[in-house]
DRENVEX-902618 format. One record per residue (C-alpha): residue in three letters; y, z, x. Coordinates in steps of 0.05 Angstrom, whole numbers, plus 5000, padded with zeros to 4 digits. Example, Ala and Ser with C-alpha at 12.3 -4.5 7.8 and 13.67 -1.06 7.14 Angstrom:
ALA491051565246SER497951435273
***
This chain:
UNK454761791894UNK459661341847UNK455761721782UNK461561751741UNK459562351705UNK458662721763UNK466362631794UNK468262851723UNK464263531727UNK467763631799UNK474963461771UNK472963921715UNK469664421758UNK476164461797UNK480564431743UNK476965081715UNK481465531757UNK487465171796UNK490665721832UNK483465941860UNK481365201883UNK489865151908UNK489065791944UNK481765591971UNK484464851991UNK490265112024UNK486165592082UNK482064962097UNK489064462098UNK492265032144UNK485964982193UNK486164282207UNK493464232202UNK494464822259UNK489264422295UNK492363762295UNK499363952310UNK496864492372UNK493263832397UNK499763392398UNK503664032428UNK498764062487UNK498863282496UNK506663312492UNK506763852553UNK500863432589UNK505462892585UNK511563202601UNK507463572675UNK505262932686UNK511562502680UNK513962932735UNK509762522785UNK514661972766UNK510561382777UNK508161692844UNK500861432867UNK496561982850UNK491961902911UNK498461972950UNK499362533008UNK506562553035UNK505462863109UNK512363203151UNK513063723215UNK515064383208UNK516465023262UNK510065183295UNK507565993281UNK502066023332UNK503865953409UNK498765493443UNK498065033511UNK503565473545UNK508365323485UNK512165763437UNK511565893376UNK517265603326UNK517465023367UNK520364453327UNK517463713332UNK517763033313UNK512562493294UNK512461833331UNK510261093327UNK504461243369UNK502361813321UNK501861253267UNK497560743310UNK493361323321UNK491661483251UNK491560853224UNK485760653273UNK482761433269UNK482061393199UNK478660983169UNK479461153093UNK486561023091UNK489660443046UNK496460473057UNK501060793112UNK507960853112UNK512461183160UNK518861413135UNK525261563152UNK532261793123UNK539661723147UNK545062233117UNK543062573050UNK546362502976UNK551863023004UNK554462633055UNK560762173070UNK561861543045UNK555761093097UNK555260403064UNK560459963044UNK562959153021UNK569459003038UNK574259432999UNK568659932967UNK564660452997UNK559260932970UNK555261622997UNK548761362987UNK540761473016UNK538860933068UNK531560963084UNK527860573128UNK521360353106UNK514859983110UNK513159393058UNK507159933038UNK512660403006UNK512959942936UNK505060102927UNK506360802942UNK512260972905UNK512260322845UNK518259952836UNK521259362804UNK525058692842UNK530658512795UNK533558002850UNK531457772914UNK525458102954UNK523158772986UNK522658703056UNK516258423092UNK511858443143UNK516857983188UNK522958403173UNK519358943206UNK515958543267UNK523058203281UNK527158843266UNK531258333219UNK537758693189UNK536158583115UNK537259173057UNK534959202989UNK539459692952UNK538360072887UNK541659872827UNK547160372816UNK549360132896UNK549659492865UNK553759732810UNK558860042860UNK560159642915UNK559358912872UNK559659042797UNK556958472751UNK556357952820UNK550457812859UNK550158152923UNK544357692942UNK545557443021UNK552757863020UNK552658333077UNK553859063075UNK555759553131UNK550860253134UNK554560633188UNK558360153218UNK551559673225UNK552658963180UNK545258873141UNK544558263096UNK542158373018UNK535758143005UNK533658482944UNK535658932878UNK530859502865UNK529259872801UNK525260512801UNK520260702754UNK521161402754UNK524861812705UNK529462352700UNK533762682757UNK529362372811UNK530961682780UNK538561812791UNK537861932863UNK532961272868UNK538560812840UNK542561042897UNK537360832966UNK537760313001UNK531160043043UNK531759743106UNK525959543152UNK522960153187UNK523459813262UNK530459633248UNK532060293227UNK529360623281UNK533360163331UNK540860063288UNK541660793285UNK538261083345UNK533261403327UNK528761193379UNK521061273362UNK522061833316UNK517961763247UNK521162373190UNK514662293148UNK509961873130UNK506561693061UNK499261613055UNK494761412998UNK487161443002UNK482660792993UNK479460902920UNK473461182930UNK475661732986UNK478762372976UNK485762542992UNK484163213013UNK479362903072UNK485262403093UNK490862923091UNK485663373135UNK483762803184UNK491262643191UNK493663283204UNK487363393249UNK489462843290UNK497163053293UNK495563713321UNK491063483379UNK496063023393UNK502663503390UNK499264103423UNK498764453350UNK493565043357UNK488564793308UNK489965513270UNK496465313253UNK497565163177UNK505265213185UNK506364613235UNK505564073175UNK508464063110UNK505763663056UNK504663502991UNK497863212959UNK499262862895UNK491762762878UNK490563592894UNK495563672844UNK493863212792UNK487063412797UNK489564172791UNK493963962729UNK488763532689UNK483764132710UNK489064602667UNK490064122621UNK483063982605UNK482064852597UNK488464902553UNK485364292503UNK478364622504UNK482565272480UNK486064912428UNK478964602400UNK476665382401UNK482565652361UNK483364992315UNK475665022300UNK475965832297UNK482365692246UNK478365182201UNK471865592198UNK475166152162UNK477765672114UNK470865342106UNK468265992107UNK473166172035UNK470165442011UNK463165812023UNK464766411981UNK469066071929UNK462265631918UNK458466281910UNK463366521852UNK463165881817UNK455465951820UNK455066591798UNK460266321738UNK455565741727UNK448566071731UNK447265951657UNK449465201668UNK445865161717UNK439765441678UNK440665001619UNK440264401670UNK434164551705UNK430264711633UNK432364031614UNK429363671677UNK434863691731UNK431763691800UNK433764151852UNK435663571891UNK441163371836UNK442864111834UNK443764221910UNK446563511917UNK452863611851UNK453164361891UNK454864061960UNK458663541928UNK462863981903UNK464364161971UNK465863662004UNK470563371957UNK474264051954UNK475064102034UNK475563302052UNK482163352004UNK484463952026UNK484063722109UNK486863042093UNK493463322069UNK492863852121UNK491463192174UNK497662762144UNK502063382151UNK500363532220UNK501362862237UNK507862802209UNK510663482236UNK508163152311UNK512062512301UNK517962812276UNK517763292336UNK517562622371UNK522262252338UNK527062852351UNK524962882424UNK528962212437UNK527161862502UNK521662122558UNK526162492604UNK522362532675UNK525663332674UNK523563552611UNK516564012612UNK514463642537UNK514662942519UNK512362432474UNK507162942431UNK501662482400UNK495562542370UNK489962032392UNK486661742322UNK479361852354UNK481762652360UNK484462592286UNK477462252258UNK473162772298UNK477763332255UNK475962972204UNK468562882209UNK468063592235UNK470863732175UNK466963322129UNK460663662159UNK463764352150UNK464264312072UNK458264052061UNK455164612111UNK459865052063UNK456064761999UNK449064832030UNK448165572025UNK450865641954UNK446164971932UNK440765311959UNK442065981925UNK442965571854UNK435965251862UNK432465901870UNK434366111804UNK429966131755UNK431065771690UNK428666321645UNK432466891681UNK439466401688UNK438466291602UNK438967121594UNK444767091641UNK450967351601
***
């Protein structure tokens, strides 16, 4: 392996004809390098898809009513309907794979008047009223204070935690701990300062909610026992699918819903979509390998025939060598060598300049946007050593059927050879 003589028969071997071994080189460099950089493309758009979650549980289900299309019981169809508190006790004790529940609801939208203000300022911004589950649901950060608890909700206290850019409005660079705000005319104290972990759009409109407790909610603004939606995530080992199913189940018996109906709910299943997404995700990387490894193989494949010139060009070499003593083992291993050496530098360079075009592309990127459909392209180094050791394998596969043809030569007939 570190026989000096040998390395210099390589180099020289190389040497011999530079534009050939250049030309050879650069099919194998182009292989791994196509490889490597459609690899960090199809992470970059993974990440990108799945960014769009924005920090969402991904064993979440988010559950709402919708116009019923199939008349039943005596009732219409496209009869409209709420959820209530009793639909909630009902699930939560009818299904048992359930971790956290969390009935939601919403007062005015982003287009409406001004609804919350302190003293002289006043902003148009999204006051929901929540459970203390919501945070595991949909992460988020406390920059001051608290979220609301258990006991806001059981003693329908009027306490808010409101989003940063609220805070930014209505208080500037002061602490708007224990001030008081008014949400529609109703005086809630702050408790808290929230930061989302999203990114993106969604992020924008986050800064601007305020939470109050759900019970308080329900009672300030008159909304009686009406729930909007609710947010569910499975317990870790169930499916979301069976919850959303069992929840829905449970919703119809209880609304008069004809158990036909798939129009009377609304929802979305963030662990059905994931799943569907790292499902494509998986297929479109499997595809890559297929056309990366396809791409290199003609390249090792030109390594393969290139060896077979050379031997043909050094049959009376080789000849000379095996009447003096060589073994076909030296023959077959200087052959493979050979090989190796010619491919393993050739898919470094093409590795290093995939790399490199990746984080550029990254370094151009800028910051993860929670919008954009690519971000952050990277290559994992376990992917970039498997290139490489696929490689590695693949010139000295390239070697192996020249080697062999050199040893079958005999010494007598290579001697004649012109």
């Amino acid at each position: 392996m570190f026989d000096s003589d040998k390395w210099q028969e390589i180099y020289s071997s190389l040497r011999k004809n530079t534009l050939r071994t250049i030309m050879t080189a650069f099919g194998v460099s182009w292989g791994i390098f196509m490889l490597v950089v459609m690899l960090g493309a199809g992470k970059g758009l993974e990440n990108g898809i799945i960014s769009g979650f924005g920090g969402t549980v991904t064993n979440s289900v988010f559950i709402w009513t919708q116009s019923t299309s199939v008349p039943y019981a005596g009732l219409p169809k496209g009869r409209r309907f709420n959820m209530n508190n009793e639909d909630m006790e009902a699930i939560q004790h009818g299904v048992s794979e359930i971790e956290y529940l969390a009935p939601r609801n919403q007062l005015r939208g982003y287009n409406g008047g001004n609804n919350v203000s302190f003293k002289t300022k006043s902003g148009n911004f999204s006051v929901m009223g929540d459970y203390p589950e919501i945070q595991f649901i949909s992460p988020m950060e406390i920059l001051e204070g608290r979220f609301i608890n258990q006991l806001d909700i059981e003693e329908k206290r009027k306490v808010v935690v409101i989003g940063t850019n609220v805070k930014e409005v209505l208080f500037g660079d002061k602490s708007p701990i224990n001030e008081n705000v008014k949400i529609n005319g109703v005086y809630f104290k702050v408790v808290g300062v929230w930061k989302t972990k999203k990114s993106g759009n969604q992020a924008e409109k986050d800064t601007k909610t305020l939470f109050v407790p759900f019970s308080t909610f329900q009672k300030a603004f008159n909304y009686g026992n009406i729930v909007g939606w609710m947010a569910v995530t499975a317990q870790p080992n169930s499916s979301g699918e069976a919850v959303e199913k069992k929840i829905v189940d449970i919703l119809k018996k209880r609304h008069k819903v004809a158990p036909q109906d798939e129009r009377a709910f609304g929802s979305f299943n963030a662990e059905k979509e994931f799943k569907q997404m790292s499902g494509l995700f998986g297929a479109i990387s499997t595809l890559i390998w297929v056309v990366g490894i396809g791409t290199l193989m003609a390249g090792v494949i030109g390594v393969t025939n290139i060896m077979l010139i050379v031997i043909k060009e050094r049959t009376k070499e080789i000849g000379i060598r095996r009447a003096i003593g060589a073994t076909p083992a030296s023959i077959i291993s200087q052959i493979m060598m050979e090989s190796i050496v010619l491919t393993g530098l050739a898919g470094y360079f093409g590795l290093v300049g995939g790399i490199g075009v990746i984080e550029l592309i990254a370094a151009n990127l800028g910051p993860a946007d929670g919008d954009s459909m690519f971000t952050n392209p990277e290559i994992d180094l376990q992917v970039a050593l498997t290139a490489l050791v696929i490689l590695i394998i693949s010139g000295a596969l390239a070697g192996l059927i020249p080697a062999r043809k050199a040893v079958k030569i005999k010494p007598i007939e290579a001697l004649r050879t012109e």
